[in-house]
C-alpha positions as a Markdown table, in Angstrom:
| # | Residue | x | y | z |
|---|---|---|---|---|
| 1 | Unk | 28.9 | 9.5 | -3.8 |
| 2 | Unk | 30.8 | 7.8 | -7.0 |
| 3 | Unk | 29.2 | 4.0 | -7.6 |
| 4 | Unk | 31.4 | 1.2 | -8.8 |
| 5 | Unk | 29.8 | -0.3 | -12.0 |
| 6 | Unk | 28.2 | -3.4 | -10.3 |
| 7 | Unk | 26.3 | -1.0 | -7.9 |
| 8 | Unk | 24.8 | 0.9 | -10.9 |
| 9 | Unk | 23.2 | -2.2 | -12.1 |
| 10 | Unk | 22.0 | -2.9 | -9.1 |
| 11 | Unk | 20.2 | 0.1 | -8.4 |
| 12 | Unk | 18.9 | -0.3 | -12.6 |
| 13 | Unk | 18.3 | -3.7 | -11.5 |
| 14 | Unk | 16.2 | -2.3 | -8.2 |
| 15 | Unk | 14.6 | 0.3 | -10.4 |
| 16 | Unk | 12.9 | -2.0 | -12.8 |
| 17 | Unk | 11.8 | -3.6 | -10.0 |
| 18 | Unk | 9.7 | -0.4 | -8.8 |
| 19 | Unk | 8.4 | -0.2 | -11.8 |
| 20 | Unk | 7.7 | -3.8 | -12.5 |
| 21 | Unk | 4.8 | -2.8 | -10.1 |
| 22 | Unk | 2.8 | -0.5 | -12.7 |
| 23 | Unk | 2.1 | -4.2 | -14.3 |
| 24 | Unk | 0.5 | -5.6 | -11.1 |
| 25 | Unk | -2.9 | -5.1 | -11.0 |
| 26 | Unk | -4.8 | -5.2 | -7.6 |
| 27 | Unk | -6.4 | -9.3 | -7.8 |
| 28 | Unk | -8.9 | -9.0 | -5.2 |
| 29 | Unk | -10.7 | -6.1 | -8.1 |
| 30 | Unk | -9.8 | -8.4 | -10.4 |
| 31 | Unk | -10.8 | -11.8 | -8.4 |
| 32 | Unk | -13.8 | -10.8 | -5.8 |
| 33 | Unk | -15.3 | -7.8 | -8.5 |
| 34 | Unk | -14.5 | -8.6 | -11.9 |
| 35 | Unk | -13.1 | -5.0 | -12.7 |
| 36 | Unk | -11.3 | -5.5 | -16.0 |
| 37 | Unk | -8.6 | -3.0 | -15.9 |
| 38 | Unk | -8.3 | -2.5 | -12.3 |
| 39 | Unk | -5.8 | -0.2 | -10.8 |
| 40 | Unk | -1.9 | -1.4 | -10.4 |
| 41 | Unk | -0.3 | -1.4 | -7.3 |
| 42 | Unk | 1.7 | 1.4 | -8.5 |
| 43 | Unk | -1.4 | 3.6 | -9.0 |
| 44 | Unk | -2.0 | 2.2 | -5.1 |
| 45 | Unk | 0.7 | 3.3 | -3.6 |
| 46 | Unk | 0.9 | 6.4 | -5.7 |
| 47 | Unk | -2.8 | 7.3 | -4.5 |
| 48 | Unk | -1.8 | 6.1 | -0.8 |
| 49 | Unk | 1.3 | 8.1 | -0.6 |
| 50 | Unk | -0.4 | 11.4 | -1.6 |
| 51 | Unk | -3.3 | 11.0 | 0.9 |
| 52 | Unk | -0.7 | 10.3 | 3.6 |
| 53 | Unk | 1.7 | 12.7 | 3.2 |
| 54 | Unk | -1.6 | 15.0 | 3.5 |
| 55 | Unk | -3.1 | 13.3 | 6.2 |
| 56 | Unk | 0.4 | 13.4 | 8.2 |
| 57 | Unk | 0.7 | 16.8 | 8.1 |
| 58 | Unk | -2.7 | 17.7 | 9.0 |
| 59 | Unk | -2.2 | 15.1 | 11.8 |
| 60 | Unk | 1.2 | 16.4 | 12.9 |
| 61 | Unk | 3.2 | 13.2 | 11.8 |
| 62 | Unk | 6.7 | 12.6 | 10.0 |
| 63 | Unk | 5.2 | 13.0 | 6.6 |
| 64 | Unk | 8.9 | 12.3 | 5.3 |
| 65 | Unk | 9.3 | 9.2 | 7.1 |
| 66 | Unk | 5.5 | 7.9 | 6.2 |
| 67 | Unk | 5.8 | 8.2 | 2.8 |
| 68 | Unk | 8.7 | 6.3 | 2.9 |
| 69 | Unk | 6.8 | 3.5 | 4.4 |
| 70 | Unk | 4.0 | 3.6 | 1.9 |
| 71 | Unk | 6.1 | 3.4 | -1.2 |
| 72 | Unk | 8.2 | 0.4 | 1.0 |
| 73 | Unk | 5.0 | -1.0 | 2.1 |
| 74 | Unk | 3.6 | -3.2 | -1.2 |
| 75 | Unk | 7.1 | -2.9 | -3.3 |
| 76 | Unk | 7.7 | -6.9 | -2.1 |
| 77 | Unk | 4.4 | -7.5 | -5.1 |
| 78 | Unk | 6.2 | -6.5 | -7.6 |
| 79 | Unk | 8.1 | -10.0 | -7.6 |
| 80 | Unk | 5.4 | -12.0 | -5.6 |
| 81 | Unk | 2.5 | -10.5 | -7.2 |
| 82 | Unk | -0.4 | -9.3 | -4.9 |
| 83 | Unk | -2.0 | -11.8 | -3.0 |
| 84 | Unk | -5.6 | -11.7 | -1.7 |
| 85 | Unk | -6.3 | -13.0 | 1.6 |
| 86 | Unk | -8.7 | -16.0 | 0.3 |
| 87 | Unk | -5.5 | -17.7 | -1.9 |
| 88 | Unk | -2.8 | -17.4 | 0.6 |
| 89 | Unk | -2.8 | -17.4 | 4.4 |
| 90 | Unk | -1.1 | -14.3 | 5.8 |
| 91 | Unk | 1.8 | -16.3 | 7.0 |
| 92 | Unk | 2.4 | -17.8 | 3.8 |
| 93 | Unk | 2.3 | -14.1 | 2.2 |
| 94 | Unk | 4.2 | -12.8 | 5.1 |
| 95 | Unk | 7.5 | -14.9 | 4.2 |
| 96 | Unk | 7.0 | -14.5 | 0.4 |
| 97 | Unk | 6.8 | -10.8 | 0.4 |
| 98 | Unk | 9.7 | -11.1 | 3.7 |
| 99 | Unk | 12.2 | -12.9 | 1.1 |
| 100 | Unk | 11.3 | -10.7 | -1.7 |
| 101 | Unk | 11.7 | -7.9 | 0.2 |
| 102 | Unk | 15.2 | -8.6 | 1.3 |
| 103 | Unk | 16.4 | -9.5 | -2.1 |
| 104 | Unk | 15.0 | -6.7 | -3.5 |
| 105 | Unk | 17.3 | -4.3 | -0.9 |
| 106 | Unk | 19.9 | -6.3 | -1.2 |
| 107 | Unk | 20.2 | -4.2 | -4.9 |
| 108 | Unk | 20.6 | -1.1 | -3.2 |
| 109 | Unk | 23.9 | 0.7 | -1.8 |
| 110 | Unk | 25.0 | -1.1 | 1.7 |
| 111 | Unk | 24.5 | 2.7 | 2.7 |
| 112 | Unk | 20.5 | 2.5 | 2.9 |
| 113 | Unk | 20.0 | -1.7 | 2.7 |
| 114 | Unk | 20.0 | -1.0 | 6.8 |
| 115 | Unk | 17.2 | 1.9 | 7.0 |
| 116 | Unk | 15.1 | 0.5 | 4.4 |
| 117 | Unk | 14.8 | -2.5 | 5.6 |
| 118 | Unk | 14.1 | -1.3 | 9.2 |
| 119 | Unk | 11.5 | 0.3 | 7.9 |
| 120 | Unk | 9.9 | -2.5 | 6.2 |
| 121 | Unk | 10.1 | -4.6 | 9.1 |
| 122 | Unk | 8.5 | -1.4 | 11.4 |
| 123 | Unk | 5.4 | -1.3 | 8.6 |
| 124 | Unk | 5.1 | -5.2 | 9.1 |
| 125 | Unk | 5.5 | -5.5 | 12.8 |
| 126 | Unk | 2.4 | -2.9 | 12.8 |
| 127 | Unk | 3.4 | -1.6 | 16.5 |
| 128 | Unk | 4.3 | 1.8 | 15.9 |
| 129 | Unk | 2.1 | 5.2 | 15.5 |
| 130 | Unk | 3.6 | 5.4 | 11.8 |
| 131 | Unk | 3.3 | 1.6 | 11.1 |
| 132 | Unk | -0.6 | 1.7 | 12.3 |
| 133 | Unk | -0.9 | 4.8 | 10.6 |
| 134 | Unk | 0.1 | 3.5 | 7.5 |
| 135 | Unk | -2.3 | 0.2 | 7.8 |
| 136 | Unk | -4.9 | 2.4 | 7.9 |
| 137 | Unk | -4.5 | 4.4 | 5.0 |
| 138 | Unk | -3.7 | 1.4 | 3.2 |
| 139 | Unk | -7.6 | 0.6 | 4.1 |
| 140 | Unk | -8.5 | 4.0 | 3.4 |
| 141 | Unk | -7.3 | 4.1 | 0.2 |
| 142 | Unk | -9.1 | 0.4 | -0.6 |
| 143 | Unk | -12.1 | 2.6 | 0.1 |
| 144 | Unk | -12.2 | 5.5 | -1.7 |
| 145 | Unk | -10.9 | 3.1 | -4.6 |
| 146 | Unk | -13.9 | 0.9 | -3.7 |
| 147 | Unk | -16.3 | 4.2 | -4.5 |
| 148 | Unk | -14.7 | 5.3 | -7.5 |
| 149 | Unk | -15.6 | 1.6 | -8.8 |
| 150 | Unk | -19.3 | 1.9 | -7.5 |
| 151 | Unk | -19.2 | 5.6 | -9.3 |
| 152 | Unk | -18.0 | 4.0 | -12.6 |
| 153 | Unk | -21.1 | 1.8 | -12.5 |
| 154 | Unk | -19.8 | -1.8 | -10.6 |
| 155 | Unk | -22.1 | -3.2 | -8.2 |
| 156 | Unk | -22.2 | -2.2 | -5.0 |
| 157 | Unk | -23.2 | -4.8 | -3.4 |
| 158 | Unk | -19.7 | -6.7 | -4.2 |
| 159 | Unk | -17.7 | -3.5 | -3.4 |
| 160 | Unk | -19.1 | -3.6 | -0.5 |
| 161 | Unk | -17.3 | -6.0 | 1.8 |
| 162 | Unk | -13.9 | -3.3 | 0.8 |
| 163 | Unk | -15.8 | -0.7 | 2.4 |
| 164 | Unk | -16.4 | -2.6 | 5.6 |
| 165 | Unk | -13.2 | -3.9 | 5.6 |
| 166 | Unk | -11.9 | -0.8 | 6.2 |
| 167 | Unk | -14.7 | 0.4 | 8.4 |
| 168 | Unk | -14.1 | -2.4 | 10.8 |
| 169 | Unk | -10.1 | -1.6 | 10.9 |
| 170 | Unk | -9.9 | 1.7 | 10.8 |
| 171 | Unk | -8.9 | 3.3 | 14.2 |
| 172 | Unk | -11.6 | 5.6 | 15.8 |
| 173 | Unk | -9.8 | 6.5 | 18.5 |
| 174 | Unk | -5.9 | 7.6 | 17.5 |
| 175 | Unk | -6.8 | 8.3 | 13.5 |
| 176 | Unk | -10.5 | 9.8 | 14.2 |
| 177 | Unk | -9.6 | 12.0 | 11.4 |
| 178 | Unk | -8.5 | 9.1 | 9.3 |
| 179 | Unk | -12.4 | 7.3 | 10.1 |
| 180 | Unk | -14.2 | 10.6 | 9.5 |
| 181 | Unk | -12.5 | 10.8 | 6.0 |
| 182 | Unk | -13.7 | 7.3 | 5.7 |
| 183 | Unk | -17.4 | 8.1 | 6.8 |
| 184 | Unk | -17.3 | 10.8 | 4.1 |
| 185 | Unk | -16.3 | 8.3 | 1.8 |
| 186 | Unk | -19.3 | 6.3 | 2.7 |
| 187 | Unk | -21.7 | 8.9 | 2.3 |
| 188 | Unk | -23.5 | 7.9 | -1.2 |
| 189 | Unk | -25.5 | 10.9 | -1.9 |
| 190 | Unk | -22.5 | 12.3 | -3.9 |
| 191 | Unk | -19.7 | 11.6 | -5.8 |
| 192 | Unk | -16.9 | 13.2 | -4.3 |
């Protein structure tokens, strides 16, 4: 496929967006723990994708197409910043990141604007096996990020509430797996 020269600054233009996200840190470390150099949504999603694609396969689920949705699923930060719960209400957040989102794949070839943004609107609309698998790695991921703070020396007692977070939304019953990784997580008597 030969690009015309506006649609190769578009796709420069959508690049630097990705990587825009390597400068967004994570707030609620920052805001509700006080970790100085937290990890960037980048390093997130990076960390989410490879325990998905893992988890998928043990699990018998379109890796492929759930990796996708991970690396989709935060990339609306990276002009909107990441937004904790406590300074936005989810509907606020919801339309920010929605509009970002849309100009953001608006910079890509009309070719995959369609798919793309299908399955940003699946990983929102948090209906589908994929979609809820994805949510609950996203919380999964929280967790085991939560630990590696507590192993580095932060309080537990304000890492906490990310751990229970997670065990309150993860699903027991159609990712057990995905909550017995979590459990494991939660086990103190080691660092993993």
């Amino acid at each position: 496929m030969k690009l015309e020269k506006n649609q190769l600054l578009n796709l420069v233009s959508f690049f630097r967006i990705v990587c825009n996200l390597k400068a967004i840190k994570r707030s609620g470390w920052i805001n509700k723990v006080n970790i100085t150099t937290p990890e960037s949504v980048a390093d997130h999603s990076y960390s989410m994708c490879m325990m998905s694609m893992i988890l998928a396969e043990i699990m018998n689920l379109d890796s492929g197409y759930i990796m996708k949705m991970v690396i989709i699923h935060d990339l609306a930060e990276s002009m909107v910043g990441d937004h904790i719960p406590d300074n936005k209400s989810s509907e606020e957040k919801q339309l920010l990141e929605d509009k970002a989102m849309k100009k953001i794949i608006s910079k890509l070839p009309n070719s995959l604007r369609k798919n793309y943004l299908r399955i940003w609107n699946e990983y929102i609309n948090n209906i589908t096996v994929n979609a809820k698998f994805v949510h609950n790695m996203d919380k999964l991921e929280m967790a085991l990020q939560a630990k590696e703070y507590e192993f580095e020396g932060y309080p537990k007692e304000v890492l906490q509430p990310f751990i229970k977070s997670a065990t309150d939304y993860i699903s027991k019953e159609r990712f057990d797996l995905v909550f017995e990784i979590l459990q494991t997580i939660n086990d103190d008597s080691k660092r993993i």
